[in-house]
N, C-alpha and C positions, 0 to 999 in steps of 0.2 A: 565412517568418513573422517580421516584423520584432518584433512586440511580444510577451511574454510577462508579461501581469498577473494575479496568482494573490494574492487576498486570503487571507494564511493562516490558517487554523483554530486554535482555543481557544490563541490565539498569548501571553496572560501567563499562562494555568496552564501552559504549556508551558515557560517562562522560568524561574518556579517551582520546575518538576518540576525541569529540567535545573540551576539555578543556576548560571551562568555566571561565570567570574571571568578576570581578566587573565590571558593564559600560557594559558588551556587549550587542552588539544587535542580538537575536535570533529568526531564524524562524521555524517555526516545522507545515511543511504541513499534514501532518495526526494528527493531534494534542488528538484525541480521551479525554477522561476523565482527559488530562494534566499528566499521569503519569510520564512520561518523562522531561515535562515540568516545574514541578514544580518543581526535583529535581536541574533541571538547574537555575529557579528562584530565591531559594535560593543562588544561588555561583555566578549569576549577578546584585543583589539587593546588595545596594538600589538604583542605576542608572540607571543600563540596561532597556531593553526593549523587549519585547514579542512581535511576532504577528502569531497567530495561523490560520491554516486553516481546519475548517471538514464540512461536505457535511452534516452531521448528528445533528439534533437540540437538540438532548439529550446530543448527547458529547459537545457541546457547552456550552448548558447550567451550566454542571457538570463542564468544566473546567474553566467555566468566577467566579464561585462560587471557586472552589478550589485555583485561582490565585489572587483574589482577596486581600487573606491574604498576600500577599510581597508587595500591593505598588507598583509598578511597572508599566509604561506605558504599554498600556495590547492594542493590538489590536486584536479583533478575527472576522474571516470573513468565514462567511457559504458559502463554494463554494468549489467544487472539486478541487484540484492540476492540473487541464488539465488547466486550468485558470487562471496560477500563473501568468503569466504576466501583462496579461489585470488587474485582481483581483489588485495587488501590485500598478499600475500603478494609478489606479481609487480611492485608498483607498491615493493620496497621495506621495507612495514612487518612490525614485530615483535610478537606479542601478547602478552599480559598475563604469560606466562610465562618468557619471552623479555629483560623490563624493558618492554616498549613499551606499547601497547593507548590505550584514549579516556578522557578521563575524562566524555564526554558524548556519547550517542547519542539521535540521533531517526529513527524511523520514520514516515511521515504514506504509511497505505494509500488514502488518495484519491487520486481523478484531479483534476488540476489543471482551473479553468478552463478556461486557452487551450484543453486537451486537446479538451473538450467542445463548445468555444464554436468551434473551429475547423471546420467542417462538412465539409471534405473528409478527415477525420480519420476518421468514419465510426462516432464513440461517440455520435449523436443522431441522433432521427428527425424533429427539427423542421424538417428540411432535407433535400429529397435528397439523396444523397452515395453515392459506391462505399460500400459495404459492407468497411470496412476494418476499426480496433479496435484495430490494431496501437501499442501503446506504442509499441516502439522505432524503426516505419516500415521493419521488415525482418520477412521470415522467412513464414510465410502468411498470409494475411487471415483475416476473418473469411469470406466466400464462398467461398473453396477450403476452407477448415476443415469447413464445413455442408455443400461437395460431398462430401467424401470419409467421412466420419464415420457410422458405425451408427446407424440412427434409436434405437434401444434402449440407447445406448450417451450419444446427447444428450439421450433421455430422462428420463435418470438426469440427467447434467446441469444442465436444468433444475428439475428435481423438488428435488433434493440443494443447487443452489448458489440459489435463489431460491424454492424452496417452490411452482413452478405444478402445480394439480391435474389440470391438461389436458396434462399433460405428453405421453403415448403419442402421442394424435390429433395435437399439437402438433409434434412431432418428427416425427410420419410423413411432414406434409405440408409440413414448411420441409425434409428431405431430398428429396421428390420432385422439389419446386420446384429446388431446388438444384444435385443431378445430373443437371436437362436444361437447365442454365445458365440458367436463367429466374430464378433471385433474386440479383440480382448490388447491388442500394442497398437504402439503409436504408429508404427511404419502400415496398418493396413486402413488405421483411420487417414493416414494423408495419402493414401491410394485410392481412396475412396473418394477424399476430397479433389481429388486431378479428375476422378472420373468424371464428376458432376461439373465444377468448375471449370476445368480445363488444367492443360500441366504447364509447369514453370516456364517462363520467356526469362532469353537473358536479357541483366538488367532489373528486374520486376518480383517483389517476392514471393515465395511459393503460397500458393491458391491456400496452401491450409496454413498458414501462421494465424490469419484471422480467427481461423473455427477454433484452432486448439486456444488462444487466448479467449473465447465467450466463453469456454468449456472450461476453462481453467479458473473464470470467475464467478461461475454458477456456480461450478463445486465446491470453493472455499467462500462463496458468501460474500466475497470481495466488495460489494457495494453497500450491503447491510451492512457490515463492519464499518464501512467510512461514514453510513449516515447515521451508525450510532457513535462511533465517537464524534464527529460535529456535532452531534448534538452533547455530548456530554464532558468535552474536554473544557468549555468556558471556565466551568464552574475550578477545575484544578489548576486554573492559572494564577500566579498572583498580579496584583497590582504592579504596573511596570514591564511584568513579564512579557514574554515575544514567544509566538508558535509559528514554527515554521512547517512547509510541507510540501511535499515532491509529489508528484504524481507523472504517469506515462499516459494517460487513457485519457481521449475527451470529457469520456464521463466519470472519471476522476475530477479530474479540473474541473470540469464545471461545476459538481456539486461543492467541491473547495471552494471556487469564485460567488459561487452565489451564498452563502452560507455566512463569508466575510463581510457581504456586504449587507445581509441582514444582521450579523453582528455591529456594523457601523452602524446603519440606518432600520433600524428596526419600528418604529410608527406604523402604524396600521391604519393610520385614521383615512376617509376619504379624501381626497385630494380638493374637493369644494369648500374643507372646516379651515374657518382661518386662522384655529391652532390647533394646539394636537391636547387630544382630549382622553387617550390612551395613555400617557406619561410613562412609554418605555422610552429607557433609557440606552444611548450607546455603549456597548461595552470594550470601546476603544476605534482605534481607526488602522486602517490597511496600507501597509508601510511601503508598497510596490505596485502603481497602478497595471502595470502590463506584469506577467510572469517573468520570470528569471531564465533563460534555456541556455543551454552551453554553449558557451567560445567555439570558435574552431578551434583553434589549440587542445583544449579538453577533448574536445571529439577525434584529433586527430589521435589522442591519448587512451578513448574509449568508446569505440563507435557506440557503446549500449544508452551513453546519454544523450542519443538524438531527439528521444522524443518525450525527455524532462523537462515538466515545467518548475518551477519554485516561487510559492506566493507566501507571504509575511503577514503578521497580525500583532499590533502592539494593544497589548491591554491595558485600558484603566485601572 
């Protein structure tokens, strides 16, 4: 894949959130085709510092080529964000206890374009395509994952990461399909899903965009990855620093929302003691009480940011 064009999402509240300045050191764990990235490039250059992380060897590639042009100390490292610690620690860097750490983080939980718009990639059903799914294009696919998996077990799955009602019937009969190797592309899993669900009204979107998005987040792990880096990104921020973060999915967002605010208010003590007798401490406050979500304007510019949120976090 020679091109990778990824129009970035809520891209000046995000400049915003982060406020960039010359010298800084920035890290942007979904790093995708740099569209985020280079914007920030520019208004850190000619000092600052990059270090990008994607699972994906195409966004890599597009982005070491697009940052190239500022000059700039450019670290980029193929490897999921479940990893940021180990990954930061191996490549070198020191966190925030240390002297080292960011003083600007961004997280952008969407899939890129290309991701999508690629059809042999196997995250749409507008096109037949193996049934792949795979971010980082290693490790199992999506059709060995739906062979081997408990119908009661993907049940939940769907149920749990996209809310479908028909989840039981749903799961019984994409496993049976599955483990007689009979669903191996995308275009007979969303024929499968019309059958059970029902087929597209105009207006309404198709019955399987739900299924392929749970299936797309079981197989890349998508929510481990977010609650291991919430958990482990504090510590790589410096004092002052601002992390910023996108998500599309409720349960994205939520876990982002709730996470921030146990970063603000983290006490544990009962609410009868009439002090706090735990002495944690806050490790900054949340710079956006509501999310951030696109203008009209933007959306009239990228229908894919309808369902972006963007929430802020300034550190002590």
């Amino acid at each position: 894949m020679d091109e990778f064009h990824h129009i970035p999402v809520l891209l000046e509240p995000v400049l915003k959130t982060l406020a960039p300045h010359p010298g800084d050191r920035y890290l942007d764990v979904t790093l995708g085709g740099a569209g985020h990235a280079s914007e920030v490039a520019s208004r850190i250059a000619p000092d600052g510092e990059i270090v990008g992380f994607d699972r994906d060897p195409d966004a890599q590639r597009a982005a070491g080529t697009r940052l190239a042009v500022f000059n700039l100390k450019t670290t980029l490292i193929q490897a999921s964000f479940i990893d940021l610690d180990a990954q930061l620690r191996a490549h070198g860097f020191d966190d925030r206890q240390n002297g080292g750490g960011f003083d600007m983080v961004l997280a952008d939980f969407g899939l890129s374009s290309p991701q999508i718009d690629n059809t042999e990639r196997g995250f749409s059903f507008q096109t037949e395509a193996p049934l792949d799914m795979r971010m980082s294009q290693v490790g199992e696919t999506a059709a060995e994952f739906l062979a081997r998996i408990d119908p009661n077990e993907l049940a939940d799955i769907l149920y749990q990461y996209s809310d479908i009602r028909q989840s039981r019937a749903l799961a019984r009969r994409i496993c049976e399909r599955a483990q007689t190797g009979d669903l191996r592309t995308t275009t007979q899993l969303a024929e499968l899903c019309c059958g059970i669900m029902g087929y597209p009204k105009p207006g309404h979107p198709h019955p399987a965009t739900r299924v392929f998005q749970a299936i797309r987040i079981a197989v890349n792990d998508e929510f481990g990855a977010i609650d291991a880096f919430l958990k482990d990104i504090p510590r790589w921020i410096k004092p002052g620093g601002r992390l910023a973060i996108i998500s599309f999915h409720s349960g994205e967002d939520r876990r982002v929302k709730e996470a921030m605010h146990r970063w603000q208010f983290p006490c544990t003590c009962p609410p009868r003691l009439p002090v706090c007798v735990c002495h944690k401490k806050p490790l900054g406050r949340v710079m956006n009480k509501k999310a951030i979500e696109a203008t009209p304007e933007e959306l009239a510019r990228n229908s894919r940011a309808r369902s972006a949120k963007l929430r802020g976090f300034l550190f002590d």
